[in-house]
FIKEVEX-984571 format. One record per residue (C-alpha): x, z, y; residue in one letter. Coordinates in steps of 0.5 Angstrom, whole numbers, plus 500, padded with zeros to 3 digits. Example, Ala and Ser with C-alpha at 12.3 -4.5 7.8 and 13.67 -1.06 7.14 Angstrom:
% residues 2
525516491a
527514498s
This chain:
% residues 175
458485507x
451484507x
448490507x
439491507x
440498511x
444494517x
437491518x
433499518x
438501523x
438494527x
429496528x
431504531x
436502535x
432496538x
440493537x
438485537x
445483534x
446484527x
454484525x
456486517x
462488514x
467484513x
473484508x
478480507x
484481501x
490477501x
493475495x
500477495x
504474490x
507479485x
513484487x
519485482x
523490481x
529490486x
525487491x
527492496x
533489496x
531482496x
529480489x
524474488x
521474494x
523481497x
522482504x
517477506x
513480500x
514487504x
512483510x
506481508x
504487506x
505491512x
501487516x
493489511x
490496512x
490497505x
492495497x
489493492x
494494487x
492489481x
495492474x
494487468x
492491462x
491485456x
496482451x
496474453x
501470449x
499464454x
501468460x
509471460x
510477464x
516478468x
519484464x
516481458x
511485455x
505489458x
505495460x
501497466x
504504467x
511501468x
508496473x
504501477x
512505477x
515499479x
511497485x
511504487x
518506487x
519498491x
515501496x
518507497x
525503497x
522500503x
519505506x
526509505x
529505508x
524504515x
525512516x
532512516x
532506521x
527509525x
531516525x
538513527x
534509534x
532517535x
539519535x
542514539x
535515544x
535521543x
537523550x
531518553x
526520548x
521526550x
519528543x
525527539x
525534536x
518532533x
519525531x
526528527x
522533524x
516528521x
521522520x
526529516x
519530512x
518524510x
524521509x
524528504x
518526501x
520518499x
527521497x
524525491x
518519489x
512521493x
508516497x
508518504x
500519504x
502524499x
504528506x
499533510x
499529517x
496532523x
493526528x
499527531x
504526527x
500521524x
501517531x
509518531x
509515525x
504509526x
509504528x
513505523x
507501518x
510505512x
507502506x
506508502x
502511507x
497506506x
491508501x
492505495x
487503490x
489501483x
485494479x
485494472x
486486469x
483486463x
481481457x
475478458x
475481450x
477488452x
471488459x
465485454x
467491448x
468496454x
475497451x
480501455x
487498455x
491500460x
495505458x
């Protein structure tokens, strides 16, 4: 990501090589309701997305008759809560593997007490619907979770795909 500010900062630290940003997004196929449990592409899909830093969730907001959509209509709200509730699905189901290796380690395992309350959080969370980012973290147990890599603790922007109509008349058309 060029940036003319990166060449002001090069000239004060007397630095000789100059590396941008750079931001790669990956285009993952489209999730389905029940890919938690293996519909359409499931697990490699889910895969696929715990291996990014971040999502980008595309969410089509116009009416194209050209172009079927999974559930037959458009309707960017039910999207956003399919998606969501899908990756909590998985998520819910990372903590709760994750709590049963605790038990069965649970002798060996130093911090077990700490890492059954943070999973219990958790767990409390996804349960009632909410993302695990949702969750107030110290750094620490921001470390006991990492590698568990739960989808929903990762920062979320939402996109709006519009018609080309809706972007020129500035309509907006996700509900």
């Amino acid at each position: 990501m060029p940036d003319n500010r990166l060449d002001t900062l090069a000239s004060i630290s007397n630095t000789e090589r100059i590396i941008p940003a750079t931001v790669e997004f990956v285009d993952i196929a489209g999730l389905v309701k029940g890919a938690a449990d293996g519909q359409g592409l499931g697990n490699k899909f889910l895969s696929n997305i715990r291996e990014c830093d971040a999502l980008v969730h595309v969410v089509r907001c116009f009416e194209d008759t050209n172009i079927i959509h999974v559930d037959g209509s458009v309707d960017s709200e039910r999207d956003i809560s399919v998606i969501n509730f899908e990756l909590i699905l998985s998520d819910l189901s990372q903590v709760e593997r994750a709590i049963e290796r605790a038990l069965k380690t649970r002798g060996k395992m130093a911090d077990y007490d700490a890492k059954k309350e943070i999973y219990g959080k958790i767990k409390t969370a996804l349960e009632s619907g909410k993302p695990a980012r949702s969750i107030a973290l110290s750094e620490e147990e921001q470390t006991m979770l990492s590698n568990l890599n739960l989808l929903t603790m990762k920062p979320c922007i939402y996109a709006a795909n519009v018609s080309e109509n809706d972007l020129a008349n500035k309509v907006n058309s996700c509900s």
